[in-house]
C-alpha positions in Angstrom: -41.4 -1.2 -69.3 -42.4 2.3 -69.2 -45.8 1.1 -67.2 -43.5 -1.3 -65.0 -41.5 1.2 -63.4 -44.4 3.9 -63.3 -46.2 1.0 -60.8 -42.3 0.7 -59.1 -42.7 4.2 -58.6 -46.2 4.6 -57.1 -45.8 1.5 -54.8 -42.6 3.5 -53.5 -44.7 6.6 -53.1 -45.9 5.8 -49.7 -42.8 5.3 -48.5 -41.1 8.2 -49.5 -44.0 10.7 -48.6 -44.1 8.7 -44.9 -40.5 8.7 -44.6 -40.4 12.4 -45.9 -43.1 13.7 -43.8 -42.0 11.9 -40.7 -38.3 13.2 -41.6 -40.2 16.6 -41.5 -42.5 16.4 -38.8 -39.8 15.2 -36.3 -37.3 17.8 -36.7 -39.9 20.4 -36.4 -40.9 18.8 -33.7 -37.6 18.8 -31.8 -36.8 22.4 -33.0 -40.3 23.5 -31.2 -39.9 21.5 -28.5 -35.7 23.1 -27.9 -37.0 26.8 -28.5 -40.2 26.5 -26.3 -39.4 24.0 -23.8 -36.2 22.8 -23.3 -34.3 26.3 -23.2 -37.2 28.7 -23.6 -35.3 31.8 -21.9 -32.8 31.4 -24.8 -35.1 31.8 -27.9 -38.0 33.8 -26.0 -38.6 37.2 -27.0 -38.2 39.5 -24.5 -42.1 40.4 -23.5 -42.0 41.5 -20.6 -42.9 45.5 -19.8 -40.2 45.7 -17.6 -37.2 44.9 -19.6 -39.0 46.8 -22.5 -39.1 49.9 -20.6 -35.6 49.3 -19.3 -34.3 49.0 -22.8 -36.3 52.2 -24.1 -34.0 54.3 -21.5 -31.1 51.8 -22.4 -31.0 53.0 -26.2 -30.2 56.7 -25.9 -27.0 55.7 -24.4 -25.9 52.4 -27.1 -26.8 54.3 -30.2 -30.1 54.0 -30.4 -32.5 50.4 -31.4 -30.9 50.3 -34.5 -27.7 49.8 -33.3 -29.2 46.4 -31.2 -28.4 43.4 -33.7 -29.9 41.0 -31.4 -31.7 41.0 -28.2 -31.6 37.7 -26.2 -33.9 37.9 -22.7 -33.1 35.7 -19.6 -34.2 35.9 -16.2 -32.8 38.5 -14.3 -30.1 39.7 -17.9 -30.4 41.1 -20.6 -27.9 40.5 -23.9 -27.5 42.8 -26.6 -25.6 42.2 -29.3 -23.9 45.8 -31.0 -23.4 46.6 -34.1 -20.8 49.2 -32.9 -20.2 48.7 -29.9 -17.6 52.0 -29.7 -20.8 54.5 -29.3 -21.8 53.4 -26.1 -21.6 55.1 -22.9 -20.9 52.4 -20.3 -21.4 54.5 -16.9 -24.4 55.9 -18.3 -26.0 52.7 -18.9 -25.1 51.8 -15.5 -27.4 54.7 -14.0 -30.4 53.4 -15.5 -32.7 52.6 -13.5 -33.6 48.9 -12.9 -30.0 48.0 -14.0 -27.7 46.2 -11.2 -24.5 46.3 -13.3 -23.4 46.9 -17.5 -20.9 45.1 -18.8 -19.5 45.7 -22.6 -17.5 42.7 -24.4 -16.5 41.7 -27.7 -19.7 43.8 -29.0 -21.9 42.3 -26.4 -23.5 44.4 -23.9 -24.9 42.6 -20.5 -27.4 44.1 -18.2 -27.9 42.6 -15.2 -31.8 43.7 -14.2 -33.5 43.7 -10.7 -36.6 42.2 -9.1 -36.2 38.9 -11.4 -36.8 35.7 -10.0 -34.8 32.8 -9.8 -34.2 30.0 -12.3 -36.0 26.8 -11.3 -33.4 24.6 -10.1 -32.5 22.0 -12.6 -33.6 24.2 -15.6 -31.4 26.8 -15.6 -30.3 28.7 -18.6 -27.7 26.9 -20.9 -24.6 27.6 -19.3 -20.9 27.6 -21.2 -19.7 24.2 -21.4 -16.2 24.4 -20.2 -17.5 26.7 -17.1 -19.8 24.2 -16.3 -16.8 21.2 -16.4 -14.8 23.1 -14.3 -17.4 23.9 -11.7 -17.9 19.7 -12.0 -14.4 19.1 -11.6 -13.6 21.4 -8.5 -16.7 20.0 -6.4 -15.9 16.7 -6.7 -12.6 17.1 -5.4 -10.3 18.1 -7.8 -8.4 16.2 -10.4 -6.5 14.6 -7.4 -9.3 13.1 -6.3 -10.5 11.3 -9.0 -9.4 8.0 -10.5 -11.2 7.8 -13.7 -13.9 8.9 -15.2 -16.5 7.7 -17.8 -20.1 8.7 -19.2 -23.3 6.9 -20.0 -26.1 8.1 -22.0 -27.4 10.9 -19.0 -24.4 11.4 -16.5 -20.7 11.6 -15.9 -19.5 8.4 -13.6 -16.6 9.5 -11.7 -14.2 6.8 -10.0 -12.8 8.9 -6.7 -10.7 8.1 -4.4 -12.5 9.5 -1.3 -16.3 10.4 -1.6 -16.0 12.9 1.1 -14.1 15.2 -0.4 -16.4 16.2 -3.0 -18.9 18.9 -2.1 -22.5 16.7 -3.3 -24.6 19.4 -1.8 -22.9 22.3 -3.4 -23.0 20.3 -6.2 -26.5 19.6 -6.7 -26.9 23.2 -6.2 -25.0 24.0 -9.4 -26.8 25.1 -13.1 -26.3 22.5 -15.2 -26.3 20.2 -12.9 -29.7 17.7 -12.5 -29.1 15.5 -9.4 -26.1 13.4 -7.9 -25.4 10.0 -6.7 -23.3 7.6 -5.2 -23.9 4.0 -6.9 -22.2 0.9 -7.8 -18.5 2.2 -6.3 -19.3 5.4 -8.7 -19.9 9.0 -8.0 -22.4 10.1 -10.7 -23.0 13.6 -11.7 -26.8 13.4 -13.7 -26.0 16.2 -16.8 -28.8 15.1 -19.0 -28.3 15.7 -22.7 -25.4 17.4 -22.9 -23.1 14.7 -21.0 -21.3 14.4 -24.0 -20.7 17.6 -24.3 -19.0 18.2 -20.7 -17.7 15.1 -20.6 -15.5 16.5 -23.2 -15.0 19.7 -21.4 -13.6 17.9 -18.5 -11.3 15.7 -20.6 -9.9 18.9 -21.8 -8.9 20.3 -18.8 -7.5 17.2 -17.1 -4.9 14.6 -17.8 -6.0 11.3 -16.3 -3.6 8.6 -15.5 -4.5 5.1 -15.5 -6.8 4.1 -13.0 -4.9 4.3 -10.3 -3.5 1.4 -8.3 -4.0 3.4 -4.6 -6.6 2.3 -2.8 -9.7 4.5 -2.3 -9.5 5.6 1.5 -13.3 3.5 1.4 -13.4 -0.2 1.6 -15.5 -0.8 -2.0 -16.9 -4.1 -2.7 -15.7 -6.4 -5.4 -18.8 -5.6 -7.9 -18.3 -1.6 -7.2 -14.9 -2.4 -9.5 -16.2 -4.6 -12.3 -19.4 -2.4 -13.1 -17.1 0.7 -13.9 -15.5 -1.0 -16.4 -18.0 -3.2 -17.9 -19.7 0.3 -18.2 -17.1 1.9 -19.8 -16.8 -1.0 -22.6 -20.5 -1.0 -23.7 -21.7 2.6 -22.9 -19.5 4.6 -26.0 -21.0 2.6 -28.4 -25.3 2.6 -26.7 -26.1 5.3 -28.7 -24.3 4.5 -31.8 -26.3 0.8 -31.5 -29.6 2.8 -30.9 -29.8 4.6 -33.8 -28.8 1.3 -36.1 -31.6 -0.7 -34.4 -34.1 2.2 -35.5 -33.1 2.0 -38.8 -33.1 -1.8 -38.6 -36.9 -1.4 -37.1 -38.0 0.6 -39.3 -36.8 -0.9 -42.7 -38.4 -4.1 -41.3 -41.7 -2.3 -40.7 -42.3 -1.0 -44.0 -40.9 -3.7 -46.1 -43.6 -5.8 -44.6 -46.5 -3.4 -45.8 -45.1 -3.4 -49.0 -43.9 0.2 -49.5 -40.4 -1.2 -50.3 -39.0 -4.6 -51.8 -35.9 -5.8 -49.9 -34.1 -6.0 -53.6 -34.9 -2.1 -53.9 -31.3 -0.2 -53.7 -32.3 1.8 -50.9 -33.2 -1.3 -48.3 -30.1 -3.1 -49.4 -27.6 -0.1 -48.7 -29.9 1.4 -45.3 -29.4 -2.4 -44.4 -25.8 -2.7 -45.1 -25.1 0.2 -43.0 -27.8 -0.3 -39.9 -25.9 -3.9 -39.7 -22.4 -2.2 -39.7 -22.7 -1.7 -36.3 -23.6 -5.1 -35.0 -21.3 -6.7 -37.5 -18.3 -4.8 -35.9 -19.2 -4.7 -32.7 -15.9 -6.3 -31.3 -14.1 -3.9 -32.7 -15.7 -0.8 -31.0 -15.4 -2.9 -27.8 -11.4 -3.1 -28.3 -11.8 0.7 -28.6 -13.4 1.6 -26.0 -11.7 -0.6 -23.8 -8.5 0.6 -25.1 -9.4 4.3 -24.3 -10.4 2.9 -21.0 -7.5 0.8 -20.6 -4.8 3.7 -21.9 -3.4 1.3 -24.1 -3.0 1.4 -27.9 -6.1 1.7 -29.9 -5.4 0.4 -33.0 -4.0 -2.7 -31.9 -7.2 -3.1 -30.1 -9.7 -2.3 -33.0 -7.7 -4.4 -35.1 -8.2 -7.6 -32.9 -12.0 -6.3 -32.8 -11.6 -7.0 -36.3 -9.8 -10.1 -36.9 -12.4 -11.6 -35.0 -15.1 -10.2 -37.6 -13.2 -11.4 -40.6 -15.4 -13.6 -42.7 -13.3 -16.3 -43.5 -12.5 -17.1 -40.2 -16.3 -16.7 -39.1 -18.8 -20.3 -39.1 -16.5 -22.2 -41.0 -14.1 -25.2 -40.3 -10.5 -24.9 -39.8 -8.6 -27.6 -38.7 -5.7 -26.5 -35.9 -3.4 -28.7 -33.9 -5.4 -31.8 -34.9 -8.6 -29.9 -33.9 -11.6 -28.5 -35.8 -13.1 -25.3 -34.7 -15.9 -23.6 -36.4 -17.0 -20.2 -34.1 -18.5 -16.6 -35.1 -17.6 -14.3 -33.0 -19.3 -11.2 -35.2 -22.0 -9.2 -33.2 -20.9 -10.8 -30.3 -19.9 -9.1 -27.0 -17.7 -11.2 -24.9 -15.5 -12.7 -27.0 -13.8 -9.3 -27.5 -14.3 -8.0 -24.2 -11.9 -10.6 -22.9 -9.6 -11.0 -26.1 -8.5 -7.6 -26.0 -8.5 -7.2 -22.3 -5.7 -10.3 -23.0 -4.2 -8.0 -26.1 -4.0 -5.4 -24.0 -1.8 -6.9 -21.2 0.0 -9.0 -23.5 1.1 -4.9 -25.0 2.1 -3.7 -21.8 4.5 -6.9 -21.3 5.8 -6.6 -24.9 6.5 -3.2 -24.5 8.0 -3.4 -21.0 10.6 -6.3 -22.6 11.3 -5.7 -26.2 13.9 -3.2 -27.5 12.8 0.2 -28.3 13.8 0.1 -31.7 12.0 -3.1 -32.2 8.4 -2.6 -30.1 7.1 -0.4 -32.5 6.0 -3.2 -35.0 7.3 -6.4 -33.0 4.4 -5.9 -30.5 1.2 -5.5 -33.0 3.0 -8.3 -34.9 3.8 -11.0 -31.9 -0.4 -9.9 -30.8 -2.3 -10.7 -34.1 -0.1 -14.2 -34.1 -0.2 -15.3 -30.7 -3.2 -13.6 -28.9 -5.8 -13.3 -31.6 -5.4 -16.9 -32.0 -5.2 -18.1 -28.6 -8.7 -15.6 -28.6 -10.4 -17.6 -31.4 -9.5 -20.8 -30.1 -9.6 -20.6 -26.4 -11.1 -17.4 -24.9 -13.6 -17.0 -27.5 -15.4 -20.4 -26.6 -15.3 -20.0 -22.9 -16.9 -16.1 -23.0 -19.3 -17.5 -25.3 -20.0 -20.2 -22.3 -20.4 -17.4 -20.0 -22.4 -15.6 -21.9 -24.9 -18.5 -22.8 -24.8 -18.9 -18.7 -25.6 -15.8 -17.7 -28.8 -15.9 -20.8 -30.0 -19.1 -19.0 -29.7 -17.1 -15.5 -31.9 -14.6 -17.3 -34.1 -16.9 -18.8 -35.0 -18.7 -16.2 -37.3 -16.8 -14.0 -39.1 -15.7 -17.5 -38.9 -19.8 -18.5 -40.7 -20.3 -15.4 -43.3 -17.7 -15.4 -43.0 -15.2 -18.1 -45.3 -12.8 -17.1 -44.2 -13.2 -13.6 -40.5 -12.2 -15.0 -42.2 -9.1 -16.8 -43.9 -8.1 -14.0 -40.5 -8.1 -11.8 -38.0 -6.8 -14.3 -40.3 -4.1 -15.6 -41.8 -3.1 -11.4 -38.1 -2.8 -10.4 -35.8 -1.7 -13.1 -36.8 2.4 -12.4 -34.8 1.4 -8.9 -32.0 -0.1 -10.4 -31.5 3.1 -12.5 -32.2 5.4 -9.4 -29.3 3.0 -7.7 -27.0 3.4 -11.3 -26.7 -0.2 -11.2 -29.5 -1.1 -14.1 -26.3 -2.7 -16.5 -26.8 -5.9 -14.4 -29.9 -6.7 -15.7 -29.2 -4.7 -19.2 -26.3 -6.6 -20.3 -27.1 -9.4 -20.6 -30.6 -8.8 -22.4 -28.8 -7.2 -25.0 -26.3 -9.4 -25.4 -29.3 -11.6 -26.2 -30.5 -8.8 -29.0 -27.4 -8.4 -30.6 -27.1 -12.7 -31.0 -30.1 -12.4 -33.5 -32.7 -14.1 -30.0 -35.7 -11.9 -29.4 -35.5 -10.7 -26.1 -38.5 -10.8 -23.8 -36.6 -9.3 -20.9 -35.2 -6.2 -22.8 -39.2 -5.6 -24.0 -39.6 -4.8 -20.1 -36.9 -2.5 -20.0 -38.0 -0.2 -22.5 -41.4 0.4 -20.6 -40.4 2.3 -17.9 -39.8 5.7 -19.6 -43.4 5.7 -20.4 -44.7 5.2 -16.7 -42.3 8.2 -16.2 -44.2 9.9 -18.5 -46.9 9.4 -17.5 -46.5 10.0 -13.9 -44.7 13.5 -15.0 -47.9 14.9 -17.1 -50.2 13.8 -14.2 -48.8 16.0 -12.1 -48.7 18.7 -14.7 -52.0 18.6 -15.2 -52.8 18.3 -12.0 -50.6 21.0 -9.9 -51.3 24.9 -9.7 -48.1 25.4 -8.9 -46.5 27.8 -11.8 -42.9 26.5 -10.9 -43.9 23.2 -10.6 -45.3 23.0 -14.1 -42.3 25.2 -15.7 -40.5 21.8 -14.6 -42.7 19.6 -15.4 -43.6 20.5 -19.0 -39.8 20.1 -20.1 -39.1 17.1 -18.2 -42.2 15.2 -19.9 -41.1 16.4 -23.1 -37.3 15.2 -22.2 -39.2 11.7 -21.1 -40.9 11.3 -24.1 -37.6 11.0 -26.1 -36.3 8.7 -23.6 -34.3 10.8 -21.3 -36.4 10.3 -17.8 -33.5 11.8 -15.6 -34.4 15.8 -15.4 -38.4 13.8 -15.0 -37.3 11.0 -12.0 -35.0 13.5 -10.1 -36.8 16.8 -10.2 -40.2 15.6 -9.7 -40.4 12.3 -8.6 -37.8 11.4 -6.2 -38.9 14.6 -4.2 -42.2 12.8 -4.2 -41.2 9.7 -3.0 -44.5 8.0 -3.2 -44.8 8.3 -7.2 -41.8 6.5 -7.5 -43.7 3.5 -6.3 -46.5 4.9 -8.9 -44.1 4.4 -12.0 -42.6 1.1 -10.8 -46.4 -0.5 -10.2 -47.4 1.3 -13.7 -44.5 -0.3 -15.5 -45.2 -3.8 -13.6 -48.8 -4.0 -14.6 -47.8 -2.8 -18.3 -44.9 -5.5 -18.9 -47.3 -8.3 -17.5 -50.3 -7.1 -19.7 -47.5 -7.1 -22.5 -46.0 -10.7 -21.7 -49.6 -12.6 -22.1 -49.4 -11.3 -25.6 -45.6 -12.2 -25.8 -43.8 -8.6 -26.9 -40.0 -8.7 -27.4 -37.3 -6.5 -28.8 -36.0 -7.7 -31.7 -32.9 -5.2 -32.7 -32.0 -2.6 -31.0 -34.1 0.1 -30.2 -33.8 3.7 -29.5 -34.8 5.6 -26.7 -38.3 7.0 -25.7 -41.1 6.9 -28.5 -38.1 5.8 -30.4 -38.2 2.3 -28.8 -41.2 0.9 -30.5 -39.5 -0.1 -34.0 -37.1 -2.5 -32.0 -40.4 -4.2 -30.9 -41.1 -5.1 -34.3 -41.2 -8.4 -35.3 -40.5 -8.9 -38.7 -42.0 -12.4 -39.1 -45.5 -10.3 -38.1 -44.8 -6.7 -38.0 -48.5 -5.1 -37.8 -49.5 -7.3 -34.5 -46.1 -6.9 -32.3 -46.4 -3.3 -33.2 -49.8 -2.8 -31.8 -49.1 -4.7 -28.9 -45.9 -2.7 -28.3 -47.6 0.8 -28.8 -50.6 -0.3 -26.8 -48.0 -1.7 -24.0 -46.6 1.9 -24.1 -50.0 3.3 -23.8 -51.0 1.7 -20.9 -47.8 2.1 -19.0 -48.5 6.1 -19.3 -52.3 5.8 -19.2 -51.4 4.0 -15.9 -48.9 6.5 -14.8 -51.1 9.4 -15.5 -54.4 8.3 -13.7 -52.9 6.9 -10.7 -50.8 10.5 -10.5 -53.9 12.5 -11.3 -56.6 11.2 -8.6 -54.0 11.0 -5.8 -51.4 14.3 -6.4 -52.0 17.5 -4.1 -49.9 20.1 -4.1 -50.4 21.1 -0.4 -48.9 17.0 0.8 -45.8 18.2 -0.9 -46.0 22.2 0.0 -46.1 23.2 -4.1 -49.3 24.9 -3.1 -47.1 27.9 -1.5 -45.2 30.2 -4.8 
């Protein structure tokens, strides 16, 4: 026995040094990447002559260096953090030569310097959160002004009542801030990683109502209403999906090179909770929907959940002389429209029944009435709908399939720029999450690697010092998926390379459909997409052919950037 389990524990050594070491290397990774990249004015050492000799004739007046805790340098201030911050002399400070202005708070002492220059638009120091929301809110119009508002992955989608009232130019203009657009009847602020963040901020300081029944002072088409909403169902819940589909990728990859049995304790409980996710996925639909919907969330999470409930799920039950057998776990549409039907079957309950009464008389009359009439009824037709709008899908790729990965994967960068990609992203993951390998949602995850691409041809390529201070964190930011800082700070304003990343991702996605790639769970974002390409039936090949698909999208990107980029077409050659 004693041999037995020392072999257990040496075929298991792989994967806990890989797993380990990756573990390792990416956070190390990420923690050089945020000090020296993302925000390098926050964690930079302050270098520069100037500020030194600034702070030498600072320190006389603060207590001396040893009284300086901390010393954080950003262009055009100084911070310095007191240890007794009741020995300074204020007005002093403030006649020091090559300091604008001194101000002392809360131990913290702020010296605004001269002859800095500017923060590169878009890459501004990290600015406080709630500042930054309420700069947001006031240039879009004020609270009055807006209708509702959700969040994606990169940007805040505000519904407003009249576009013209918020300030997009000032807007733009504002740290913190990477681009703005009108899109699909929404008026989207681009905030990058920390949407969640302000998001939050702005939720704080505001009170939405429902979404308002006034009309917007714009005639909006039809789709410009659904899209918003559909959004803020599925978005909540992306990222939360993402980082299941990793796991569920990754577990599959090493399980098929033997580092790990699928009996080992470890697989089964990594695999239990990865499927979570999926498994429930109706019932974070009821709750977002219900946030969305201002309605009661419990109610709606618990319908979410009936509908998961095993014993209801692929087996025969006989009602009013009929026999229905339906699963409606990992599935998306059956509890889109089941609790859209909960919720207005609440808001008619409520409006009706006696106060004293409502409280438990409405959750009780729902889970009898509607949840049924939603396994019997609605469930089957969104099911229909959803195997429609699949064969819609599948038909230009049943047709030609490399044709359909040339197309989806050449035009999806435009859908994004237009805010309108959930059309084609929907229903390709509605495919995922149904357990079919999805050929169309391969094509989607190439496009952030043409991005790339394009991004570090110009780095390498420009001598413009700006230019590269934007471009280096803007690849990194697209290498982890997040191509918004990358597409609106340095490709849109070079229109032309748009068209390089769309033609890059085309050629990629077609050279990826003759050796028939597809996303199997969900994946992640960036580098992070590749274990949802993973097929478990033959894990090696489909992951070749999805890192070498990758490859070629930035190879692609890169070259084409490289041989035609000058700085002087686009005036970068002039600091």
């Amino acid at each position: 026995m004693a041999g037995a389990d020392f072999t257990q524990q040496t075929r298991e050594l792989p994967c806990r040094f890989c797993c380990g070491e990756v573990c390792s290397g990416f956070f190390t990774l990420m923690y050089s990447v945020h000090r020296n990249y993302i925000y390098p004015n926050i964690h930079k050492e302050d270098t520069a002559m100037a500020e030194q000799d600034i702070l030498q004739s600072v320190y006389p007046y603060i207590g001396g260096q040893e009284n300086v805790s901390r010393t954080i340098p950003r262009k055009g201030t100084l911070y310095l953090m007191l240890k007794d911050a009741g020995v300074v002399n204020l007005a002093a400070v403030n006649q020091v030569q090559g300091v604008i202005s001194a101000e002392l708070e809360r131990g913290r002492l702020t010296l605004q310097l001269e002859g800095k220059e500017q923060e590169v638009p878009g890459m501004a120091e990290k600015r406080n959160g709630a500042e930054l929301a309420k700069e947001i809110l006031e240039l879009v119009g004020g609270e009055e002004n807006v209708i509702s508002l959700t969040h994606c992955v990169t940007r805040l989608r505000f519904e407003l009542k009249n576009v013209k009232k918020a300030q997009t130019e000032q807007l733009k203009k504002t740290n913190g801030v990477l681009g703005v657009m009108v899109a699909g009847g929404q008026y989207q602020v681009l905030i990058g990683a920390r949407v969640q963040e302000i998001y939050d901020e702005v939720c704080k300081i505001t009170r939405f109502a429902e979404p308002s029944k006034q009309q917007s002072e714009e005639n909006k088409p039809f789709y410009s209403k659904i899209l918003p909403f559909i959004a803020a169902a599925f978005s909540p819940s992306a990222m939360m999906l993402c980082a299941a589909g990793m796991i569920k990728g990754i577990l599959a990859l090493i399980t098929a090179l033997g580092w790990m049995s699928k009996e080992a304790g470890i697989y089964v409980l990594l695999s239990g909770i990865a499927n979570a996710p999926f498994f429930f996925l109706p019932a974070l639909i009821g709750y977002n929907i219900a946030k969305r919907m201002k309605s009661d969330i419990f109610t709606a999470v618990t319908v979410g959940l009936a509908l998961c409930i095993p014993s209801i799920n692929g087996v025969d039950i006989e009602l009013f002389g009929h026999v229905f057998n339906n699963t409606y776990t990992s599935t998306v549409l059956p509890a889109f429209f089941t609790v859209i039907l909960a919720v207005y079957a609440e808001r008619f309950l409520n409006k009706h029944l006696p106060d004293m009464v409502k409280g438990f008389l409405t959750p009780m009359l729902i889970f009898a009435i509607v949840v049924p009439i939603g396994y019997m009824l609605v469930g089957p037709a969104a099911n229909l709908l959803a195997d429609g709008v699949s064969f819609v899908m599948n038909l230009l790729y049943n047709f030609n399939h490399i044709l359909s990965d040339v197309v989806i994967g050449g035009f999806y960068q435009i859908l994004v720029v237009l805010g309108v990609h959930s059309v084609i992203v929907l229903p390709a993951l509605m495919d995922v999450m149904a357990g079919t390998p999805s050929p169309n949602y391969a094509s989607l995850g190439v496009v952030s690697f043409a991005v790339l691409g394009v991004t570090l041809g110009i780095l390498c390529k420009t001598k413009s010092k700006k230019l590269k201070e934007l471009a280096l964190p803007a690849a990194v930011s697209a290498l982890f998926g997040v191509t918004e800082p990358a597409t609106y700070a340095i490709v849109m304003p070079r229109m032309k390379y748009l068209v390089v990343t769309c033609v890059s991702s085309a050629i990629a996605c077609g050279v990826g459909g003759l050796f028939g790639f597809a996303v199997y769970t969900i994946p992640g974002f960036g580098i992070f997409k590749i274990p949802g390409y993973i097929d478990p039936a033959n894990p090696v090949q489909s992951l070749i052919v999805a890192s070498g698909v990758m490859l070629l999208a930035t190879a692609l990107g890169f070259i084409i950037t490289y041989v035609m980029f000058n700085d002087a077409q686009y005036g970068d050659d002039k600091e």
